[in-house]
Backbone bond lengths (Angstrom), bond angles and torsions (degrees), N, CA, C in turn:
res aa  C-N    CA-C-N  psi(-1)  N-CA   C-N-CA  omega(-1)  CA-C   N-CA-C  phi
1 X - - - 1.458 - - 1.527 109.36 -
2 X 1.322 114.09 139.44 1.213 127.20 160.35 1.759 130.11 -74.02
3 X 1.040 126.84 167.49 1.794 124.31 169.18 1.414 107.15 -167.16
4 X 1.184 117.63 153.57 1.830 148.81 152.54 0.731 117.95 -138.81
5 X 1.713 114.88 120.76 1.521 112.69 167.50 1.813 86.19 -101.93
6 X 1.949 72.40 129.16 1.657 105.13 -173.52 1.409 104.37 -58.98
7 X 1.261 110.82 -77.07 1.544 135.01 178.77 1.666 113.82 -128.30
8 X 1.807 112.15 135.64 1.004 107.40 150.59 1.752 132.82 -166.34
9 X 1.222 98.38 155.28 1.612 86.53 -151.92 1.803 92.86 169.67
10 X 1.544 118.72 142.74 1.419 126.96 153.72 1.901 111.06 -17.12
11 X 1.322 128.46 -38.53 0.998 111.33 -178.95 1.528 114.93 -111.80
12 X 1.852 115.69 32.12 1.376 90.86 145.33 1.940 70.42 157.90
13 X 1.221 113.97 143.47 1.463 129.83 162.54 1.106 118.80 -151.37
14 X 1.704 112.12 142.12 1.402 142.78 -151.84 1.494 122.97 -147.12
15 X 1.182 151.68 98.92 1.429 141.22 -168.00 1.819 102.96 -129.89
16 X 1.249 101.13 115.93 1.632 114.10 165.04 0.953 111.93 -67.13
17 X 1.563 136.40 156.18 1.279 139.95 154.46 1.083 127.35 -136.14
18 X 1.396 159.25 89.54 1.629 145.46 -173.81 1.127 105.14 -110.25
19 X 1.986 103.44 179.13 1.209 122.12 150.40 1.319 93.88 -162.36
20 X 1.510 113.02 -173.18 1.301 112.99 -166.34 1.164 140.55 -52.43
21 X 1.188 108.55 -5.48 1.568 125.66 -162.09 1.513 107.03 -121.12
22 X 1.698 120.91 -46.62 1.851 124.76 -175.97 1.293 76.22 -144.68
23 X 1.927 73.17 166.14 1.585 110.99 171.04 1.124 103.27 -133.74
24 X 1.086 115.26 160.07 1.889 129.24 173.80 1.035 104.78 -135.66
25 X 1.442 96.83 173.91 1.947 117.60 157.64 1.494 92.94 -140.67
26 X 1.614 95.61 157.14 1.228 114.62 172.14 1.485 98.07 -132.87
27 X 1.501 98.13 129.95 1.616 110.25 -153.70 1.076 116.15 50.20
28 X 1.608 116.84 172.88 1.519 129.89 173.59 1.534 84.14 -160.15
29 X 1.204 130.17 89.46 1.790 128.09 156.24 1.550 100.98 -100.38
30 X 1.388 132.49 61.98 0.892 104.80 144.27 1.942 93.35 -153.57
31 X 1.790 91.26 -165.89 1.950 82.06 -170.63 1.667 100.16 -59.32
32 X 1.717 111.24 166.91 1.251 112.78 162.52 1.668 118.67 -70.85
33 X 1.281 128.06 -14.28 1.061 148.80 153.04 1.459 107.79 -22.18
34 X 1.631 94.82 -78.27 1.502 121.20 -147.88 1.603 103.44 -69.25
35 X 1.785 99.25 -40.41 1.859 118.73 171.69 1.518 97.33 -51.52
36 X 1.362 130.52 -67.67 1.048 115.70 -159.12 1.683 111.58 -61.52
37 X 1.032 121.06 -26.48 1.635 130.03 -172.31 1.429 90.71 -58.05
38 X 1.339 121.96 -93.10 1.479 143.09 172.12 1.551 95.67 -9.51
39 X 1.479 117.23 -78.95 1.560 108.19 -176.93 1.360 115.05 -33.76
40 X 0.971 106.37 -70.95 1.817 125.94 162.26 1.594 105.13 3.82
41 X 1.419 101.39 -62.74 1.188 123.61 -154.44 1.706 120.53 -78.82
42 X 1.554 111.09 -7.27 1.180 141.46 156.16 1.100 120.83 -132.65
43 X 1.729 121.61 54.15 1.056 148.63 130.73 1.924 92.61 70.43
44 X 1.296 132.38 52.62 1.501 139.36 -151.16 1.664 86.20 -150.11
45 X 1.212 132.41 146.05 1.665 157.87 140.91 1.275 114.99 -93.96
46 X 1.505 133.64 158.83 1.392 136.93 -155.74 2.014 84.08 -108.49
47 X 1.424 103.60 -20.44 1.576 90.76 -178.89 1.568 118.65 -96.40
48 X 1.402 111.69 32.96 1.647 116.87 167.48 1.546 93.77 -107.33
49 X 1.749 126.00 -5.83 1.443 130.88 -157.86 1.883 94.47 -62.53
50 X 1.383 111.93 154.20 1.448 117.64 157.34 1.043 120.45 -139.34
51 X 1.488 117.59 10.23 1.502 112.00 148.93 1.155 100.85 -179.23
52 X 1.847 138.96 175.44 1.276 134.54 172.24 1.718 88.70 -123.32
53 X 1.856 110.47 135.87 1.413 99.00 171.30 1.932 71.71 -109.54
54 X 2.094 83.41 167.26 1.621 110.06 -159.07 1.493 86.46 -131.20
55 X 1.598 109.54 131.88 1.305 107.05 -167.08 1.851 98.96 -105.05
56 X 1.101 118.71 -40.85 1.893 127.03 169.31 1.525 107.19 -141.49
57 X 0.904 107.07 -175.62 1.316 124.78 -176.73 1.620 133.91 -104.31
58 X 1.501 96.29 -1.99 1.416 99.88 176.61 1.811 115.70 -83.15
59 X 1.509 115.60 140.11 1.343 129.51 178.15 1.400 113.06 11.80
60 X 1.667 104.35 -88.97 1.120 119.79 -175.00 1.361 130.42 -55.76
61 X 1.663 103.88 8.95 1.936 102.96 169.66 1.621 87.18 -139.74
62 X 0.981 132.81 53.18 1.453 140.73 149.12 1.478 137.87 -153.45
63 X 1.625 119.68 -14.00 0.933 146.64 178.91 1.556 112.32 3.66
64 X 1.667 94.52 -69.05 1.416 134.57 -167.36 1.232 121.45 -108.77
65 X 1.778 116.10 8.47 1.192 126.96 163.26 1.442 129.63 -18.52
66 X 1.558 90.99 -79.64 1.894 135.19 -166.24 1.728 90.97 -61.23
67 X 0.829 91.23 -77.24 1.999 92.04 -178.35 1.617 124.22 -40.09
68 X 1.332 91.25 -60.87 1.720 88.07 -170.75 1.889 97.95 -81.09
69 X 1.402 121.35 0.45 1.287 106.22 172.76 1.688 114.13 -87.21
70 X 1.385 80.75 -29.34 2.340 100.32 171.68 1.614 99.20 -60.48
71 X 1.367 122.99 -59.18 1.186 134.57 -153.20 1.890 107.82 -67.70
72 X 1.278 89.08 -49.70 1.491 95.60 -171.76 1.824 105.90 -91.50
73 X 1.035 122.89 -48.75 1.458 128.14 174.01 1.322 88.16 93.47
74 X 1.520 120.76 67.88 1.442 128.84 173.79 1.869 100.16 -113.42
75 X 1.610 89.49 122.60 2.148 87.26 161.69 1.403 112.82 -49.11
76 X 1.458 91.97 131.77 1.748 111.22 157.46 1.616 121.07 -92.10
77 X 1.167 114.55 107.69 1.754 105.38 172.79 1.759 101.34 -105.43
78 X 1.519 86.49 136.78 2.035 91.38 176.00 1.923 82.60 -166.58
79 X 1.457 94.96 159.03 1.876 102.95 175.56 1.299 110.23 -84.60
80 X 1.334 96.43 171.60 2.013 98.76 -173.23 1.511 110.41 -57.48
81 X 1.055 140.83 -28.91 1.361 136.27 -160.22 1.542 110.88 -87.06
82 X 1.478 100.17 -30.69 1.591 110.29 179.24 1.645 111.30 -83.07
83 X 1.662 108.01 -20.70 1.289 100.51 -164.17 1.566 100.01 -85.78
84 X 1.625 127.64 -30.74 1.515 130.89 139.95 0.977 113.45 -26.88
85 X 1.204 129.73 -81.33 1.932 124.75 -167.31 1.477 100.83 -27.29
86 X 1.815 109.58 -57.08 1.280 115.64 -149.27 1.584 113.11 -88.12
87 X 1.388 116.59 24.15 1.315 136.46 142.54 1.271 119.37 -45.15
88 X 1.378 120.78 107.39 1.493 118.05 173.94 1.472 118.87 91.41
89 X 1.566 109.80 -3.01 1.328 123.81 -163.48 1.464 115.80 -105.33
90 X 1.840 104.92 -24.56 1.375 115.33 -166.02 1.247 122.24 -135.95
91 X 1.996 99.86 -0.88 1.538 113.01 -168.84 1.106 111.93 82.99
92 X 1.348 107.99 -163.10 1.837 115.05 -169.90 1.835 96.86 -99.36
93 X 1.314 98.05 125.85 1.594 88.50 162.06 1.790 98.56 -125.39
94 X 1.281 95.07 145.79 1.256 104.63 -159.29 1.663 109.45 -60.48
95 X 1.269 123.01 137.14 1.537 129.41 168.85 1.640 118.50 -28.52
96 X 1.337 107.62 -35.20 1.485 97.21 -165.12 1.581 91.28 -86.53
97 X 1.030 124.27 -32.46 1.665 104.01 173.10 1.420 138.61 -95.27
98 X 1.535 102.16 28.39 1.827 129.82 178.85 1.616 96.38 -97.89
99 X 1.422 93.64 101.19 1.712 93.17 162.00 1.764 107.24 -116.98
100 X 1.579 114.75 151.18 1.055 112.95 149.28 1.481 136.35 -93.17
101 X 1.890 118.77 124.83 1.399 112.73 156.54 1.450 97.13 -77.88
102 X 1.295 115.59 151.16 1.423 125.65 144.79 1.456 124.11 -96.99
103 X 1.061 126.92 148.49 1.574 133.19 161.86 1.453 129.55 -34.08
104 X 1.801 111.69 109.87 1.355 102.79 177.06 1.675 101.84 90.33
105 X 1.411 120.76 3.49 1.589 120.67 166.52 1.361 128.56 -86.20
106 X 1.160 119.80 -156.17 1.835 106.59 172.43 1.670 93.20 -170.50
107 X 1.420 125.78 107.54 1.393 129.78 -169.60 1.784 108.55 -108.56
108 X 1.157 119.58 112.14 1.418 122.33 -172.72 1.857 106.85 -107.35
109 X 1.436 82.41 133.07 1.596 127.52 -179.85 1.405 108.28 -106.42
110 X 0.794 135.95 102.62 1.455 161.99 175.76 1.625 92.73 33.77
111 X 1.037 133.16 -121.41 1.861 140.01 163.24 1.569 105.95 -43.59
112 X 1.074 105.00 -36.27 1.796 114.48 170.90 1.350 118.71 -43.77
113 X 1.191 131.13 110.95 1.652 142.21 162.44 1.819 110.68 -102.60
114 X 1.233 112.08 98.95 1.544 100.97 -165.19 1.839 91.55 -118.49
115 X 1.590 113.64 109.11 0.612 105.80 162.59 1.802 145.90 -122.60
116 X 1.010 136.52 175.83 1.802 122.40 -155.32 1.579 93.68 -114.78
117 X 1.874 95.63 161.88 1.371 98.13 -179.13 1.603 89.06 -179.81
118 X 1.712 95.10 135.98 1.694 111.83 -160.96 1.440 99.33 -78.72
119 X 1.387 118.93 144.74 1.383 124.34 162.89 1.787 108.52 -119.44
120 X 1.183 101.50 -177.02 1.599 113.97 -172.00 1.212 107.62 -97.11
121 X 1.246 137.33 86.09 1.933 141.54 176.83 1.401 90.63 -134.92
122 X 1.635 91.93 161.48 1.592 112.60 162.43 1.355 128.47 -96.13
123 X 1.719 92.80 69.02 1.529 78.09 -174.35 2.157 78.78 -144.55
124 X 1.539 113.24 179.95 1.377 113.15 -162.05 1.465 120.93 -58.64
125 X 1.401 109.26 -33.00 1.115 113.02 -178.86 1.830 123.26 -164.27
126 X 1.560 111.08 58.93 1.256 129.33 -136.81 2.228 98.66 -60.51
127 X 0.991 99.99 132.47 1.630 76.11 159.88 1.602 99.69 -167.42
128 X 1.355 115.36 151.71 1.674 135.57 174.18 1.489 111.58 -81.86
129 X 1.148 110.14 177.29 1.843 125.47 147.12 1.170 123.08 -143.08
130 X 1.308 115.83 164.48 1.377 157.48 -149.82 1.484 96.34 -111.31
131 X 1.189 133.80 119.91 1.497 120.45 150.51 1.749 114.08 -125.71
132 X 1.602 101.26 143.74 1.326 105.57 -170.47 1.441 108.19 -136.54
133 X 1.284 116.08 118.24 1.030 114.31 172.08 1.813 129.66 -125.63
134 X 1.441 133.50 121.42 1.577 126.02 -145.40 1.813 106.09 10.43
135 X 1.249 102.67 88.92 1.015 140.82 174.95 1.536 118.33 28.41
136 X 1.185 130.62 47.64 1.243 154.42 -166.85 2.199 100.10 -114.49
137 X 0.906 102.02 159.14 1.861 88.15 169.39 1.244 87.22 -164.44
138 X 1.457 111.14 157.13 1.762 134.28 169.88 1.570 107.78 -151.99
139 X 1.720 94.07 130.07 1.662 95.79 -170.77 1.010 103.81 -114.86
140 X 1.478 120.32 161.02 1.039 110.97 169.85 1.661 93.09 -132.01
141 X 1.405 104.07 150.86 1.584 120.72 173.13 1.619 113.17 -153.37
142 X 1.359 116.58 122.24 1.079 121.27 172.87 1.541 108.69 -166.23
143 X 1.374 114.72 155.90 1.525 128.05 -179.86 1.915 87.35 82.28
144 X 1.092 111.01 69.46 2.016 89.29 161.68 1.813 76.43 -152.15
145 X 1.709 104.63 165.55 1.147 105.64 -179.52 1.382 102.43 -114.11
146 X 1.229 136.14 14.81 1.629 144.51 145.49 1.396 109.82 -148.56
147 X 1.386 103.27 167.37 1.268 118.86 -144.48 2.298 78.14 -119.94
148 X 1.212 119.23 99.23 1.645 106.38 -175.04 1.366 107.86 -86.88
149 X 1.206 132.78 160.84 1.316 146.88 137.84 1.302 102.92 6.87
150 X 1.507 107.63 -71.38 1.834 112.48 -159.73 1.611 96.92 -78.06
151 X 0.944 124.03 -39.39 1.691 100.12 -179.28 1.525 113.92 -82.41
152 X 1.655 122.74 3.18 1.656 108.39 171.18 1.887 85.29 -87.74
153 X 1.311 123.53 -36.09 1.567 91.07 -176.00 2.039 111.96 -66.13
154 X 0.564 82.18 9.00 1.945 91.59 178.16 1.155 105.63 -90.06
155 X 1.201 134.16 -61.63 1.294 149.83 176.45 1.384 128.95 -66.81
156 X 1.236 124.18 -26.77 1.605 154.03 -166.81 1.246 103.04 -44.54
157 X 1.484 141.34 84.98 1.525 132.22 105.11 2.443 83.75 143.48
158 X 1.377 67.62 47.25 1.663 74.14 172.29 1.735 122.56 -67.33
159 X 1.369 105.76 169.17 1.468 93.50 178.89 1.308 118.57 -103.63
160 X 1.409 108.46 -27.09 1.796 119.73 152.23 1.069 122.22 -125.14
161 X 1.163 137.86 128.42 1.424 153.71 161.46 1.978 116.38 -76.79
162 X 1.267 124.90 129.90 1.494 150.62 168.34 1.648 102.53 -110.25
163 X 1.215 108.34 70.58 1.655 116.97 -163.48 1.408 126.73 -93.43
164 X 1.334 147.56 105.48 1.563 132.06 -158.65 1.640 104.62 -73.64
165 X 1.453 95.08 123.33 1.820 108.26 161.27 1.328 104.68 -131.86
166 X 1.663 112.61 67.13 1.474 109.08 162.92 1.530 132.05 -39.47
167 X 1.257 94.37 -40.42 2.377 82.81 -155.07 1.597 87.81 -156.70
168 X 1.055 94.01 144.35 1.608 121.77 158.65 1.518 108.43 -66.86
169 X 1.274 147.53 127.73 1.371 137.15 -165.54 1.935 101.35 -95.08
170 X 1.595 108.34 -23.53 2.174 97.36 150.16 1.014 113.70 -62.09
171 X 1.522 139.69 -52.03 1.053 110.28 -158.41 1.365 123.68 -106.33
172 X 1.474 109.10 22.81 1.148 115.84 -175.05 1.802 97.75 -101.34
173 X 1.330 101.91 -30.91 1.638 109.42 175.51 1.564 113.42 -65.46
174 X 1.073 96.69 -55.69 1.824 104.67 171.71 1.559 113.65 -78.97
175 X 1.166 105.84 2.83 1.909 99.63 166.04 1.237 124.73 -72.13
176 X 1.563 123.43 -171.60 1.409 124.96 -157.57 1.715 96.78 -93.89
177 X 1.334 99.14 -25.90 1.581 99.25 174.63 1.693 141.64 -9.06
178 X 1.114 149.06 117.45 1.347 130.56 -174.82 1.644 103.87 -83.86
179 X 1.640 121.65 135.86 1.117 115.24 -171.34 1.063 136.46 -71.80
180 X 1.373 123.81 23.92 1.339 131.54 179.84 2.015 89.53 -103.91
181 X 0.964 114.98 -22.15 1.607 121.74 -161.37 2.046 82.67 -80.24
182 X 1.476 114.52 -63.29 1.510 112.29 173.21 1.410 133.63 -54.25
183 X 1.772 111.03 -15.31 0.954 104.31 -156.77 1.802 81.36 -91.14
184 X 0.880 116.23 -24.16 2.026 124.14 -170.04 1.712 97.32 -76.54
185 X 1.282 118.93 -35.93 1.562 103.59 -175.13 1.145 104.68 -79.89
186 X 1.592 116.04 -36.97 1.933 100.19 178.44 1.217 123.72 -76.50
187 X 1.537 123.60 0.98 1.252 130.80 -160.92 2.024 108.71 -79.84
188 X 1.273 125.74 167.68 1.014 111.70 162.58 1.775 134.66 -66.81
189 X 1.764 105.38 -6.10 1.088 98.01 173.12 2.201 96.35 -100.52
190 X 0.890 121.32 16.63 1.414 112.16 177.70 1.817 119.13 -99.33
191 X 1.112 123.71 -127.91 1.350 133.07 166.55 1.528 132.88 -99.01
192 X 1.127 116.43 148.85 1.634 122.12 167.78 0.822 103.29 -92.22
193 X 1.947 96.45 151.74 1.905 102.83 -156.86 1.543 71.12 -110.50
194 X 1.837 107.05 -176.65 1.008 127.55 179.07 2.028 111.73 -43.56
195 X 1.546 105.79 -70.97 1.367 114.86 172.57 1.292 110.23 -21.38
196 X 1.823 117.30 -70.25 1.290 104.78 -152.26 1.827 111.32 -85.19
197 X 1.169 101.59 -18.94 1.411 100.92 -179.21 1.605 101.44 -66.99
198 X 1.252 122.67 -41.65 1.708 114.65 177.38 1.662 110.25 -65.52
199 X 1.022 113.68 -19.98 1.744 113.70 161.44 0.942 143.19 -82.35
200 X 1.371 101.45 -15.71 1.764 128.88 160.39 1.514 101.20 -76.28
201 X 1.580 131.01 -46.89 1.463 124.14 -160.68 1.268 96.36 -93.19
202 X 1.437 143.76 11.47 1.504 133.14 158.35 1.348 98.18 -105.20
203 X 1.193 143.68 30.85 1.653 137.95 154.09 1.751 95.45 -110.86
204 X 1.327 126.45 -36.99 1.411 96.80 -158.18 1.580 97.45 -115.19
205 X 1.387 134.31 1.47 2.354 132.32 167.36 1.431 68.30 -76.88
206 X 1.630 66.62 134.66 1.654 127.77 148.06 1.965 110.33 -69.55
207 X 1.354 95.11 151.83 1.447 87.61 165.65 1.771 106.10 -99.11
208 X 1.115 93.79 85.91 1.712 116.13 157.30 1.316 121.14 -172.95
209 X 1.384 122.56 165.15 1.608 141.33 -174.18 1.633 93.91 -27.02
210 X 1.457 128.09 117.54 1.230 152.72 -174.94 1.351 119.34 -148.68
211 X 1.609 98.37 110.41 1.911 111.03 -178.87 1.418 104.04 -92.61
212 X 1.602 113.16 112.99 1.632 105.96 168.03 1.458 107.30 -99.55
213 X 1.575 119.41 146.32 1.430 117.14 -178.20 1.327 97.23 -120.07
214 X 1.615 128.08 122.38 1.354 107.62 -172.38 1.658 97.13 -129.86
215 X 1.693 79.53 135.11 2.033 104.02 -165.04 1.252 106.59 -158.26
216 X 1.806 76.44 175.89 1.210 100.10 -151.77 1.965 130.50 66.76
217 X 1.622 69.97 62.32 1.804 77.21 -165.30 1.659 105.53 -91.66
218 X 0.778 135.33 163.55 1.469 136.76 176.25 1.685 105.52 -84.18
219 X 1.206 101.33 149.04 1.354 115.11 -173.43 1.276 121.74 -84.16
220 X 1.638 104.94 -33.12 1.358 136.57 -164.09 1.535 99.76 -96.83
221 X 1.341 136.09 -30.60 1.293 139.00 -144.88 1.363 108.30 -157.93
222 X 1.708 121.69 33.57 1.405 114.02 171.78 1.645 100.81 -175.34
223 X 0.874 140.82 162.22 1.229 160.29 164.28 1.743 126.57 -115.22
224 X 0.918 135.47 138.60 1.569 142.80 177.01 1.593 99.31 -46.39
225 X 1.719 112.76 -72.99 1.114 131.49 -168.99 1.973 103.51 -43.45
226 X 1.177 103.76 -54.61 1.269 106.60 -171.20 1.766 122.94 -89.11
227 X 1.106 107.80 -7.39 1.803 119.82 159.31 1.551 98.29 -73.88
228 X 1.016 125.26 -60.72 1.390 142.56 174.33 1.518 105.86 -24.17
229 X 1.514 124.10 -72.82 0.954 149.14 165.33 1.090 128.07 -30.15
230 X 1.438 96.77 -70.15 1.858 110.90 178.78 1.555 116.69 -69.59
231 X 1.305 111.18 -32.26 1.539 119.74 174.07 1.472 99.65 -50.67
232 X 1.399 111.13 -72.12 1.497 125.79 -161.79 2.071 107.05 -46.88
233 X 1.716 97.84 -45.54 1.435 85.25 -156.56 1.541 101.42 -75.19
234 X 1.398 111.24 -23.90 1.909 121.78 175.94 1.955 95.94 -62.81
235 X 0.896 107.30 -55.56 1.813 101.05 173.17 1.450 115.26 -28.76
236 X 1.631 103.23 -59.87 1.528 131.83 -154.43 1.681 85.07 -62.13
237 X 1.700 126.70 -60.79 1.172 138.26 -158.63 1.618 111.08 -41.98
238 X 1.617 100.92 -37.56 1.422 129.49 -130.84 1.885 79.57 -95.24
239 X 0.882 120.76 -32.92 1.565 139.76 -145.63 1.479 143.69 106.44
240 X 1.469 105.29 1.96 1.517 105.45 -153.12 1.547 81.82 -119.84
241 X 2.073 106.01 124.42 1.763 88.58 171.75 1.795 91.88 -110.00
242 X 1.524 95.36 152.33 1.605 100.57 -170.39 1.405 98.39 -82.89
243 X 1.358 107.02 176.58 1.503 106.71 -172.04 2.166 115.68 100.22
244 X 1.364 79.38 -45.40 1.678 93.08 -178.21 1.598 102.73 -75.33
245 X 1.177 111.54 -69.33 2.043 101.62 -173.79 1.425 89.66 -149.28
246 X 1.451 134.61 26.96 1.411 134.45 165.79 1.616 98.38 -120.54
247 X 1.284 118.89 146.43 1.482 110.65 177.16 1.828 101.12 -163.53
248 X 1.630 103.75 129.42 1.341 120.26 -155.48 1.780 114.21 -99.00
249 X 1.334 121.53 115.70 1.348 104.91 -168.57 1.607 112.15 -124.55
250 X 1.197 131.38 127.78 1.109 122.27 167.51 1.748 134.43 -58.96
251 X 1.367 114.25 168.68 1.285 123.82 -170.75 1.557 107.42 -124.89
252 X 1.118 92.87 -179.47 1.468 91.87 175.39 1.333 128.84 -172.20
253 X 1.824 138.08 125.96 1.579 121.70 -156.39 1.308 118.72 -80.14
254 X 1.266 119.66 23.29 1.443 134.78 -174.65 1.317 124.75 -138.54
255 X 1.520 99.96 -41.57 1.890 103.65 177.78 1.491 109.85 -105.51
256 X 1.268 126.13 137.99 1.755 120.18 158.23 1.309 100.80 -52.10
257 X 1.360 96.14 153.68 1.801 100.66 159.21 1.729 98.88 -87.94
258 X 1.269 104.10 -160.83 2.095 107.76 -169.43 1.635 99.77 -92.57
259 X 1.145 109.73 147.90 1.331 120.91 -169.66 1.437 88.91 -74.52
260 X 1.631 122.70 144.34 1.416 117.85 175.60 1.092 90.40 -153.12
261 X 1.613 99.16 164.62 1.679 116.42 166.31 1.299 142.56 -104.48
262 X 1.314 107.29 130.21 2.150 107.67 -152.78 2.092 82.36 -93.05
């Protein structure tokens, strides 16, 4: 299987996925415009798409839902609670292309094993996936404000990781932020800062060739250079030095990273 994460970041996240047979997205928060550019941009069209899975309902992972799902007549999969929220949020998308995943399932697409798993956000009914294909896996996790027990056995010994390292927890304390806005990102329903997300990814890599993608960083409260950093030296602490069979890549809310193969 292939992947790009299109865009990601507070103002809009997007992750491609193929293999020989389908393509997806997981989310679309941004314009259909902007999706198609980005595709563009790793040589991908929204009309090879075969479905978009929807991980919550807040802005920045739906933006561009309603449109490019009108436009293209691509399936939507999201669970009942999310597909409520997203009442009123995305317009009408037509019935025949409203499917439900539910929580804790696993829905297969030809070689495709795509499966779901709840995280901790404030939103109705937050949840990621798992994709596996002849025995290869790529997870993705982002937007939860801990990383529990039950979702590292979900996740456990992947071959690429799409991993949340929102915020530095200085500079999110000493930011311009109002503290009800800090007190929700550090909370267990908000984000993982750099620290704990690198303490979460030395309980569940394997010791072998491992792509971490770390996003969804805050704009306001993190830097590339220093997610980068802090991941690696909390790794190093943990036991694992990157470079050897762990290897750390940035993201970005504007550029794809390079389409590669897990």
């Amino acid at each position: 299987m292939r992947f790009s994460v299109l865009a990601s970041g507070s103002t809009g996240n997007s992750i491609y996925i193929e293999n020989d047979e389908h393509a997806f997205l997981v989310d679309a928060g941004l314009s259909t415009r902007k999706l198609e550019k980005l595709l563009g941009e790793v040589d991908r069209n929204m009309k090879g798409l075969d479905g978009i899975f929807i991980t919550h309902e807040h802005s920045d992972h739906i933006r561009g839902l309603g449109v490019t799902a009108r436009k293209y007549g691509v399936p939507v999969y999201a669970n009942e609670k999310t597909w409520k929220a997203m009442d009123g949020l995305v317009g009408n998308i037509p019935a025949e292309q409203r499917f439900e995943f539910d929580m804790e399932t696993v829905k297969t697409f030809g070689s495709f094993d795509v499966q779901s798993f709840a995280v901790s956000h404030d939103a109705a009914d937050p949840m990621f996936y798992v994709f596996h294909e002849n025995g290869r896996k790529l997870v993705l996790i982002t937007d939860t404000g801990y990383v529990s027990d039950r979702m590292k056995g979900w996740i456990q010994g992947a071959d690429a990781y799409v991993f949340e390292s929102n915020h530095d927890v200085s500079m999110l304390q000493m930011g311009r932020y109002p503290w009800n806005v800090k007190r929700r990102i550090l909370s267990d329903v908000g984000h993982v800062s750099n620290e704990d997300a690198a303490v979460a990814m030395s309980e569940v890599v394997a010791e072998k060739e491992t792509r971490i993608y770390l996003s969804h960083l805050s704009k306001d409260n993190n830097m590339k250079d220093l997610a980068r950093l802090s991941v690696s030296q909390t790794l190093e602490t943990c036991g694992i030095r990157t470079g050897e069979f762990v290897h750390l890549f940035d993201t970005d809310a504007e550029q794809p990273t390079e389409l590669v193969t897990v």
